[in-house]
C-alpha positions in Angstrom: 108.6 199.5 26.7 111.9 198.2 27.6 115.2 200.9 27.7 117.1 199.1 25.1 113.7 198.9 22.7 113.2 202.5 23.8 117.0 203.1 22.8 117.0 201.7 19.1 113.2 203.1 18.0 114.2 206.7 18.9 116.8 207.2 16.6 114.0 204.9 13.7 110.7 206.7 13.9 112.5 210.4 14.7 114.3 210.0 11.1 111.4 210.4 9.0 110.2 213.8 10.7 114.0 215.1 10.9 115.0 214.3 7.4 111.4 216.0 6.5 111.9 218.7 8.3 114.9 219.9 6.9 113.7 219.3 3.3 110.8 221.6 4.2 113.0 224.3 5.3 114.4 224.7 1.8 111.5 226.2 0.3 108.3 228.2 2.3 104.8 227.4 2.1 102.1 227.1 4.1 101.6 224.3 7.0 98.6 222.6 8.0 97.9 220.1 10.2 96.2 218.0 13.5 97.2 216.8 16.2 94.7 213.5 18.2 95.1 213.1 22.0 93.0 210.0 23.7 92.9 208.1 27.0 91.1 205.8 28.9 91.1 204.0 32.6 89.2 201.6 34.5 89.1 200.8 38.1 87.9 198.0 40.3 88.1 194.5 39.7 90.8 195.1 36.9 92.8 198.2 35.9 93.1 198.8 33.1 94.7 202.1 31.1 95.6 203.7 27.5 97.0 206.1 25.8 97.2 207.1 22.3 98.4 210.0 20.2 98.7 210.9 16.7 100.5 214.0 14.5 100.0 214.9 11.0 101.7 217.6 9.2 101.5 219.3 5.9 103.9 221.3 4.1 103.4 222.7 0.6 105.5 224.6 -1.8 104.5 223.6 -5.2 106.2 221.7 -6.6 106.8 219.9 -3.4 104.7 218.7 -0.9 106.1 217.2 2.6 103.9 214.8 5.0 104.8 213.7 8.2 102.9 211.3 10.8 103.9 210.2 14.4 102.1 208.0 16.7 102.0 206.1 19.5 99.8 203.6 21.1 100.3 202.4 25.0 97.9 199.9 27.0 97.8 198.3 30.1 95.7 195.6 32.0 96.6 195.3 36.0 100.4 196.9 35.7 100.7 194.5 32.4 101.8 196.0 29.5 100.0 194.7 26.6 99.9 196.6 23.4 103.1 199.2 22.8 103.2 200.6 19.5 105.3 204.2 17.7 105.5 205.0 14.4 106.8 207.6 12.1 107.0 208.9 8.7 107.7 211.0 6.1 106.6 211.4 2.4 108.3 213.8 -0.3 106.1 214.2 -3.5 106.6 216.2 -6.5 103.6 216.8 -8.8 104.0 216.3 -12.2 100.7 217.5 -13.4 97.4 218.3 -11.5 96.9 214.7 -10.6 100.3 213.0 -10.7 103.2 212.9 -8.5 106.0 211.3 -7.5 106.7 210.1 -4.5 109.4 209.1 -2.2 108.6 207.9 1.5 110.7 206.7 4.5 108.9 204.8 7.6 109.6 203.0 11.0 107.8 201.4 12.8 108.6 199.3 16.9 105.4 197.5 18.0 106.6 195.1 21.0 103.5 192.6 20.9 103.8 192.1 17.1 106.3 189.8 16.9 108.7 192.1 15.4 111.3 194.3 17.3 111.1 197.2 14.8 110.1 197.2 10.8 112.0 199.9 8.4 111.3 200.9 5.2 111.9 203.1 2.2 110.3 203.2 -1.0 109.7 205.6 -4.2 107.2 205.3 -7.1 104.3 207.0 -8.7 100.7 208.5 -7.0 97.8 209.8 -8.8 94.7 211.7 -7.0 92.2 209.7 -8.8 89.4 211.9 -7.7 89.4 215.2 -5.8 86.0 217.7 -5.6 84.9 219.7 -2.6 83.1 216.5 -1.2 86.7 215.0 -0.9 89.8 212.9 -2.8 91.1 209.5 -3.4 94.9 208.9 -3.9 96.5 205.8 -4.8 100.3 205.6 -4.8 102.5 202.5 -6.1 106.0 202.0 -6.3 109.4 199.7 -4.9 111.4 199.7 -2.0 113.6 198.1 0.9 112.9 197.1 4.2 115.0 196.2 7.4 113.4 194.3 10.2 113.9 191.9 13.8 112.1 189.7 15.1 111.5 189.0 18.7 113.8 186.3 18.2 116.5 188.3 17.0 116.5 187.1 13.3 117.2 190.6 11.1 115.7 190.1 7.8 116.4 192.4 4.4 114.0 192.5 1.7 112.9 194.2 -1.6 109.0 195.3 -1.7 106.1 196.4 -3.6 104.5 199.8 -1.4 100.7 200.2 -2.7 98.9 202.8 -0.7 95.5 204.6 -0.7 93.8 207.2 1.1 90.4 208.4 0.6 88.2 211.1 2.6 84.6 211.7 2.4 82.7 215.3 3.4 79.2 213.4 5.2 78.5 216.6 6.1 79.4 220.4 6.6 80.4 219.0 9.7 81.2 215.3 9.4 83.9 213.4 7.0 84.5 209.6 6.9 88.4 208.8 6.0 89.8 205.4 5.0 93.6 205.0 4.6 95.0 201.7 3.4 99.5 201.1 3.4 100.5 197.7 1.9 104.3 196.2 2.1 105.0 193.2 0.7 108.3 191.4 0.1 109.3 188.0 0.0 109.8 187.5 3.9 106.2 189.3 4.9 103.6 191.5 4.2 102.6 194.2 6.7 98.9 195.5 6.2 97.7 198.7 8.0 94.0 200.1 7.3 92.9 202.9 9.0 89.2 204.0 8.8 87.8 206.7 11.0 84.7 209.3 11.1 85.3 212.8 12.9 82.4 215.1 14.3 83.5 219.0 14.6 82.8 220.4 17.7 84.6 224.3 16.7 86.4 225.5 13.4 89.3 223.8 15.0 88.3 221.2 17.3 86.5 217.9 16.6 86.0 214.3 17.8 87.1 211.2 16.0 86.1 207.3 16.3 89.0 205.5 14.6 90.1 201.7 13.8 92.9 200.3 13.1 94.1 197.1 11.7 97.8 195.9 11.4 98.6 192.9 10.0 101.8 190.8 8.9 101.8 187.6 7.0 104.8 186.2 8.7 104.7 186.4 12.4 106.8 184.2 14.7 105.3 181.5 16.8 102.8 182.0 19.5 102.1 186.1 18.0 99.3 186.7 16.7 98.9 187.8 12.8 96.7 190.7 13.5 96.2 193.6 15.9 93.4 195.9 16.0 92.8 199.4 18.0 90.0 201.6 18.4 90.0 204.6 19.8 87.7 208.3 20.4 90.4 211.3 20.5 89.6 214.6 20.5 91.3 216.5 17.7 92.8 220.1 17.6 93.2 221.1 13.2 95.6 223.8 12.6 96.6 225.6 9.6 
């Protein structure tokens, strides 16, 4: 990751978590959370390395709820970089009833290889936890918003969106679950897809292991980048409450 990229995404993807944080303080609650870890190497007739990590915290205090993510993504292929990616955000919500909530979101994400410097977005609207029992929960959230991004070729671009978002988790087992998370923004200038499905193993109460992948896709890529990215990845995973 190049200094001056390194200098602008600081400041974007730290945002979300500090803004979040501070909200959080106002009110206590309980946290919960995980935190991923993976990496991977090869020797010989190529070297190759990666590294990927991943934070997700909870903070309740009914009404309120706060939810903040971090992650980053590194890879390299004979001291070639080739896939750089961080990303951070936070969600507000305020439940209405049982099911329904409001919401209110900020997110930023760099990602060198897809054809955009940096991506950055806010957006506010209305969730609902269409299902929820002891085997799991689906949540679907929908709502406006703005977003800021450059390209590679220096070309800023300011747009309105429409943020539609799902997440849904499955109990396979006492000590399995399958998860599927699904983020769409779409304005008039492109439309960034990310769809996240994984399957986790326990190993403890607190740690487990977890096959993930990941699709990111934008509608409107400059030339010579390619429209869609995928990563997979096995991280071990530490849960705290």
């Amino acid at each position: 990751m190049q200094a001056r990229h390194l200098h602008a995404v600081i400041p974007l993807v730290a945002a979300p978590l500090v803004v979040g944080s501070a909200l959080a303080e106002e009110a206590d609650g309980p946290w919960s959370g995980s935190a991923e870890f993976g990496a991977a190497m090869t020797t010989g007739n190529s070297d190759t390395s990666s590294l990927n990590g991943k934070l997700r915290l909870k903070h309740e205090a009914i009404p309120w709820e706060n939810k903040f993510r971090l992650e980053a993504y590194q890879a390299d292929e004979d001291g070639e970089e080739t896939a750089s990616r961080v990303l951070g955000e936070h969600e507000t919500n305020y439940a209405l009833s049982d099911r329904d909530y409001l919401f209110g979101v900020l997110r930023g994400t760099y990602d060198e290889f897809s054809g955009y410097d940096y991506q950055a977005s806010a957006a506010a609207g209305y969730g609902r936890k269409i299902w929820v029992s002891e085997k799991g929960y689906w949540d679907a959230e929908i709502g406006p918003g703005v977003r800021v991004a450059e390209t590679n070729d220096n070309v800023r671009e300011t747009n309105a969106i429409a943020r539609l978002s799902s997440g849904f988790e499955y109990r396979l087992s006492d000590n399995a679950r399958f998860n599927q998370d699904v983020t769409v923004l779409s304005g008039s200038d492109n439309t960034e897809i990310e769809s996240i499905t994984g399957v986790s193993a326990s190993i403890t109460d607190t740690l487990a292991m977890k096959l993930a992948y990941t699709v990111q896709h934008n509608t409107d890529v400059p030339a010579d980048t390619e429209n869609t990215d995928t990563y997979t990845s096995v991280n071990l995973v530490y849960d705290f409450q």
